[in-house]
C-alpha positions, 0 to 999 in steps of 0.5 A, a space after each residue: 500500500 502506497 502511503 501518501 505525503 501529506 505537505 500540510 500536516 508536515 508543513 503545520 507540526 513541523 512549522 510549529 517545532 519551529 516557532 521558539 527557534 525562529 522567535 529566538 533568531 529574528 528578535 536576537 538578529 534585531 538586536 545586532 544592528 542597533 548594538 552596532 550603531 549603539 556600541 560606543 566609537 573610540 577616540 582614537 584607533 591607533 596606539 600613541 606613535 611616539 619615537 622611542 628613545 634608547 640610550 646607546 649604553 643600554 644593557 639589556 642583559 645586565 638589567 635583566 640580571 641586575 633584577 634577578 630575571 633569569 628568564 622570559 617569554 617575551 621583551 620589548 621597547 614601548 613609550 610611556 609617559 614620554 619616556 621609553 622602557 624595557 617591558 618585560 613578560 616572564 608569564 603571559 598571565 601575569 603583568 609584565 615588569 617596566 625598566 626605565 631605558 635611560 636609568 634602568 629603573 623599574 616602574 611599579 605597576 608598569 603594565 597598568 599605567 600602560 594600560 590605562 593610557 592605552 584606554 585614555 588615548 583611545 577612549 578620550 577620556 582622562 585617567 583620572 576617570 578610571 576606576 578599576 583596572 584589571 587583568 583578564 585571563 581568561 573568556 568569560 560572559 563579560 569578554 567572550 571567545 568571538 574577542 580573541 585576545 588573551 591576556 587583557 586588561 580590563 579598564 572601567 571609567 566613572 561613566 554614566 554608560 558605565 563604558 569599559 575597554 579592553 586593552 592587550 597591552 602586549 601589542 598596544 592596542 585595544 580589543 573591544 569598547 564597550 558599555 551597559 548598553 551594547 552588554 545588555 545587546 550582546 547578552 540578548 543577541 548571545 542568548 538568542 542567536 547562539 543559544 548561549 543557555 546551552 554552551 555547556 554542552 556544544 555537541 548537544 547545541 550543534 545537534 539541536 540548533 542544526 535540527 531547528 535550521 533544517 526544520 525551518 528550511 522544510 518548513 519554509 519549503 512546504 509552505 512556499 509548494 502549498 501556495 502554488 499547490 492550492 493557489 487556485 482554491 485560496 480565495 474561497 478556502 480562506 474567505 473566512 479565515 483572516 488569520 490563514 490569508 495573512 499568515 499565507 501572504 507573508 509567508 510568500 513575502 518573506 520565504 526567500 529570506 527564511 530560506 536565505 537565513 536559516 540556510 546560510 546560518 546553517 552552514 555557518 553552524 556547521 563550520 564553526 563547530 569544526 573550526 573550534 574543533 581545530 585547536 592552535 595554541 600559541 606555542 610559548 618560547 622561554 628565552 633564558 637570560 644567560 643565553 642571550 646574545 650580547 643585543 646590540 642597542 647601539 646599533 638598534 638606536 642608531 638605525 630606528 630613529 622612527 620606532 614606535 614599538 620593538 618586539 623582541 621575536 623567539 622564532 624557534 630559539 632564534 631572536 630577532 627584532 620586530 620594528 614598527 615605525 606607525 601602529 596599525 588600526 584597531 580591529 574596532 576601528 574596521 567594526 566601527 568604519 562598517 557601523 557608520 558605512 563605510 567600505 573596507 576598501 577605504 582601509 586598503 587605501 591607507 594601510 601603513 607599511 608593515 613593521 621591520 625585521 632585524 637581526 638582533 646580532 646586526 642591526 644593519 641588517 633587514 630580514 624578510 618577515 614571511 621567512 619569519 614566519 614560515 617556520 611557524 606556519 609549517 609548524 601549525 600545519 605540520 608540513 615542511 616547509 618546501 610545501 609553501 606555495 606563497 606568502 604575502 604580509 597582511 596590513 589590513 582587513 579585507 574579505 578573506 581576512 575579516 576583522 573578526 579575526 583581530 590580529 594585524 599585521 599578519 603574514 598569510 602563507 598558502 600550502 599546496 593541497 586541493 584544499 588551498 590551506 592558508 594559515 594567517 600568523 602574526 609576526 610579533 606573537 607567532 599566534 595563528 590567527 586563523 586557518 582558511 580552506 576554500 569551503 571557510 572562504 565560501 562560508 564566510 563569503 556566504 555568511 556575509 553576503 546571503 546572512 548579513 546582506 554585506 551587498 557592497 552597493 547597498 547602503 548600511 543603514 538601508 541593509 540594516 532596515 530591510 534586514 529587520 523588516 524582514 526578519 520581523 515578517 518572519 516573526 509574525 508569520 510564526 506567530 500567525 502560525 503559531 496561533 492558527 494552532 492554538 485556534 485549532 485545538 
């Protein structure tokens, strides 16, 4: 006996399943636009760029000695008060020591006096305004994993607003701004678009929201055949059911939307979680101090008049200096350029030169900085070396490398493979900041375009319009939906 489908009894109780899902995803997805021209705008989104000052005579090693430093993770030359210092990092997670370049002495609680005149110069408020500052370790509720930069310093202001910055004082720039309001909007979105009540549990998160997608994509597929199936018999079948003729009205207006949404949400869904799956740590490199080379800041002060920051790079056992002559932009500044619309384009205009690699053994010479990384690059991939394709430095975000990503500059190597991995490493840290195949290209292509409507002739404020239209039709035709059910039993 052939067992006939029946759409509509599908279409309803399916449809039904979905209603908490769909309510949570358009009320969230609402929330994101106006959190984006809610968040606070920095005052600034570069780091001070003012000229180091290192005396000739200055001795690394024997200050580090001197203050019984027998080891490190990471050294660098910033500017603080108008002055340059030693900044130095024994434990990633601990606040790192400050000694003066001039005198060699150390300033207590140097990494949080830096970190306050970071969020200062880039909240334009005044010192004097900070209230709390503390060191986060850790992702929490409060700075979640989508920031990417650990460890922070936490900075609060005596603000109405109750405004907060994080601060990675390790490469002098500021991770997120924000306050009560945009907290509150992140809390709603996190809750009802990520379903943040079960994270917990990501297996039984993915299996769950995975199903509700699929669910909602049948559910807008039946309902778009049962319109063209029984349009003919529409106007009499629903003369006297108001409720039935809007909810199929609606439903027809907004479907290629749902479909838009919940598949490319779905797909999205899928590559996050393999993406997390892949884990990258950020390999840590001790330097012993007896081991040093005899650093020669003679020559280094010699030929950097323009440095702004100088890092101290462990490729491997092997030290070279990182030197920057400007401070790259902010991520925020690229989230905050696309919350008042303008393109990424614009930034690719006037990104600044990437910083310098020196040896530390002959500060005449200049290095390449993608042979810097390939080692590292190879080493995340577990490939050798010879299985490089091309390298290229990254001064700014673009569509492959988004801003969500955080860190720059960067250099992207390419692997040979059918895959076409590229792996994104920042110079200064060795950190991955991401791995990128072919399918994340398309995802994330994807994600922007059909997801978040990122069209590059659309107008942001329009897109942001017609994205809560549409996403408030979706709501009322659940409700509508919803209610016929109700009505029924």
């Amino acid at each position: 006996m052939k067992i006939k489908f029946n759409w509509m009894i599908w279409h309803k109780y399916i449809g039904l399943a979905t209603c908490v899902g769909i309510i949570l995803w358009t009320l969230s997805g609402i929330s994101h636009p106006i959190m984006t021209h809610l968040q606070p705008v920095p005052a600034a989104f570069t780091a001070p760029a003012k000229p180091l000052n290192i005396s000739p005579n200055f001795n690394i090693k024997a200050i580090l000695s001197a203050q019984h430093i027998d080891h490190f993770e990471k050294l660098a030359f910033i500017s603080l008060n108008n002055k340059t210092y030693l900044r130095v990092t024994q434990q990633s997670i601990s606040p790192a020591r400050y000694f003066d370049v001039i005198d060699g002495k150390e300033l207590i609680s140097g990494d949080i006096q830096y970190a306050n005149m970071l969020a200062s110069h880039f909240t334009g408020r005044a010192t004097s305004d900070i209230i709390n500052t503390d060191l986060v370790t850790t992702f929490s509720n409060d700075y979640h994993e989508v920031n990417r930069l650990l460890p922070v310093w936490r900075v609060d202001f005596n603000d109405a607003s109750r405004l907060h910055a994080f601060i990675d004082v390790d490469q002098s720039r500021l991770s997120t701004l924000s306050n009560e309001t945009r907290d509150t909007l992140t809390r709603i979105f996190r809750f009802g678009h990520n379903w943040s009540f079960i994270d917990g549990a990501p297996k039984i998160q993915l299996i769950i929201m995975a199903l509700a997608l699929s669910a909602t994509l049948f559910s807008a597929i039946s309902g778009l055949y049962l319109y063209f199936r029984l349009r003919n018999k529409a106007k009499q079948r629903l003369a006297q059911a108001p409720i039935k003729r809007w909810h199929r009205r609606l439903g027809l207006t907004v479907a290629l939307s749902t479909l838009m949404f919940a598949g490319s949400g779905l797909f999205h869904l899928i590559m996050s979680y393999q993406q997390a799956k892949e884990s990258f740590p950020t390999p840590i490199l001790i330097v012993q101090t007896k081991d040093l080379p005899a650093l020669p800041t003679q020559l280094l002060a010699k030929n950097i008049k323009q440095a702004v920051k100088i890092d101290l790079v462990n490729n491997d056992g092997k030290l070279f200096w990182l030197v920057q002559e400007n401070m790259i932009k902010a991520e925020v500044a690229a989230l905050v350029t696309e919350a008042h619309d303008h393109s990424h384009k614009e930034h690719s205009h006037s990104a600044p030169a990437g910083p310098k690699l020196i040896s530390v053994d002959d500060a005449h010479t200049e290095l390449d900085m993608r042979s810097l990384v390939a080692r590292r690059a190879a080493n995340y991939a577990k490939l050798p070396e010879t299985e490089i394709v091309s390298s290229s430095l990254i001064t700014h975000f673009d569509n492959e490398y988004g801003f969500i990503f955080k860190r720059l500059p960067v250099v992207k190597v390419q692997f040979k493979g059918e895959t076409n991995p590229r792996y994104f490493v920042e110079p200064a840290t060795g950190a991955l900041a991401v791995k990128v195949e072919n399918i994340d290209g398309l995802e994330g292509f994807v994600f922007a375009l059909i997801h978040k409507w990122n069209f590059s002739d659309l107008n942001k404020d329009l897109r942001d319009i017609l994205v809560i239209l549409f996403a408030l039709g979706n709501l009322i035709v659940a409700i509508l939906g919803f209610s016929m059910f109700l009505k029924k039993i």
